[in-house]
N, C-alpha and C positions, 0 to 999 in steps of 0.2 A: 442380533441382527448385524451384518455387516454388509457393504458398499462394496464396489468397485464399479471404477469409469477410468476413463483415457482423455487426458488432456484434450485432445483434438478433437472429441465432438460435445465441449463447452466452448460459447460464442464469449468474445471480448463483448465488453458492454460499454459504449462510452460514457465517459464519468462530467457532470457538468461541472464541479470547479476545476479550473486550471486549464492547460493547453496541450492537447496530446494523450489524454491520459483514461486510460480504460481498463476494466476489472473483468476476471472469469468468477463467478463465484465457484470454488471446485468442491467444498463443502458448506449447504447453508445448516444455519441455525435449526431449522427443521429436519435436517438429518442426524445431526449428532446431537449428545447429550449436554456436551459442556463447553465445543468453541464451536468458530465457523475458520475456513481458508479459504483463503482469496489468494489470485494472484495478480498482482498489478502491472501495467505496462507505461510507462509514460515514453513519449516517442521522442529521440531526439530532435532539439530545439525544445523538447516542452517543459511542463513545468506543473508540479499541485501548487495550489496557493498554502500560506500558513491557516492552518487551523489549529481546533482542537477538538477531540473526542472523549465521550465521558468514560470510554473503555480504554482500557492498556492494546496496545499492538504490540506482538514477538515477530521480527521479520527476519527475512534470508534470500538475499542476495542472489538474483541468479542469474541475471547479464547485464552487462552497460555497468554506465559511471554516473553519478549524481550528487551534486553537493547537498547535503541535506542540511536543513537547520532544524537545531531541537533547542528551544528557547533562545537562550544567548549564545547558545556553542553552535559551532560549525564545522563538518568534515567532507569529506570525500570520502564513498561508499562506491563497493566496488563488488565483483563476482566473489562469492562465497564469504561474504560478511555477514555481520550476524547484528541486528540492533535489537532495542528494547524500549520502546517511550510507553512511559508510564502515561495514567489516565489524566485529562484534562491538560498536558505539557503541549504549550504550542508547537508546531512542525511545519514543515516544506520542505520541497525538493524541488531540485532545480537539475536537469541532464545535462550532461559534459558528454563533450564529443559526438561520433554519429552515428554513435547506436541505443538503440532504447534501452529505457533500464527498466529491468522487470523483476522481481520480488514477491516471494510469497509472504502474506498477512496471515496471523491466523488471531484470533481477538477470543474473548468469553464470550459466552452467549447471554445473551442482553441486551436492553434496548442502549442502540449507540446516537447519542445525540452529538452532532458533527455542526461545529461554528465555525465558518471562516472568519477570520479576523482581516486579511486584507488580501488584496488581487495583484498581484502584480503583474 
């Protein structure tokens, strides 16, 4: 079996932690066999709070600017950057500038249990 869709008619979905920040799911869990992809948008000024999730995330970068933390480190993530947080490592982002930063996710399939640790 194979898929095919077009960005454009999957709805952004708002995400309740953090400020700004909303998901397409572009592949779920129930479609494929072994991950799911997301894409994320957090809007300038916004912001996800730190969490952490019990699945690994591989993301990629596809517009805007964001300082992200991953545990004790922190950078500046930009268009066509490539991260990798392993499972359970605290994260957050934070957007630079005034465009949103938006990011494909793609995780394993499996149940993801997501803890925020704090709100800022």
């Amino acid at each position: 079996m194979y898929l095919h869709k077009t960005i454009e008619t999957i709805e952004f979905t708002p995400q309740k932690a953090g400020k700004g920040v909303s998901m397409k799911m572009l592949l779920s869990p129930e479609e494929t066999a072994h991950f799911a992809m997301r894409c994320f948008e957090i809007e300038a000024g916004g912001h996800m709070p730190m969490h952490i999730n019990t699945i690994e995330h591989e993301q990629y970068v596809l517009c805007g600017k964001a300082k992200v933390y991953i545990g004790d480190e922190q950078f500046e993530a930009k268009a066509g950057d490539i991260l990798y947080i392993p499972a359970n490592k605290p994260h957050a982002y934070e957007t630079l500038g005034d465009e949103a930063y938006r990011f494909l996710c793609l995780v394993p399939k499996g149940e993801d249990c997501i803890t925020v640790l704090d709100k800022p």
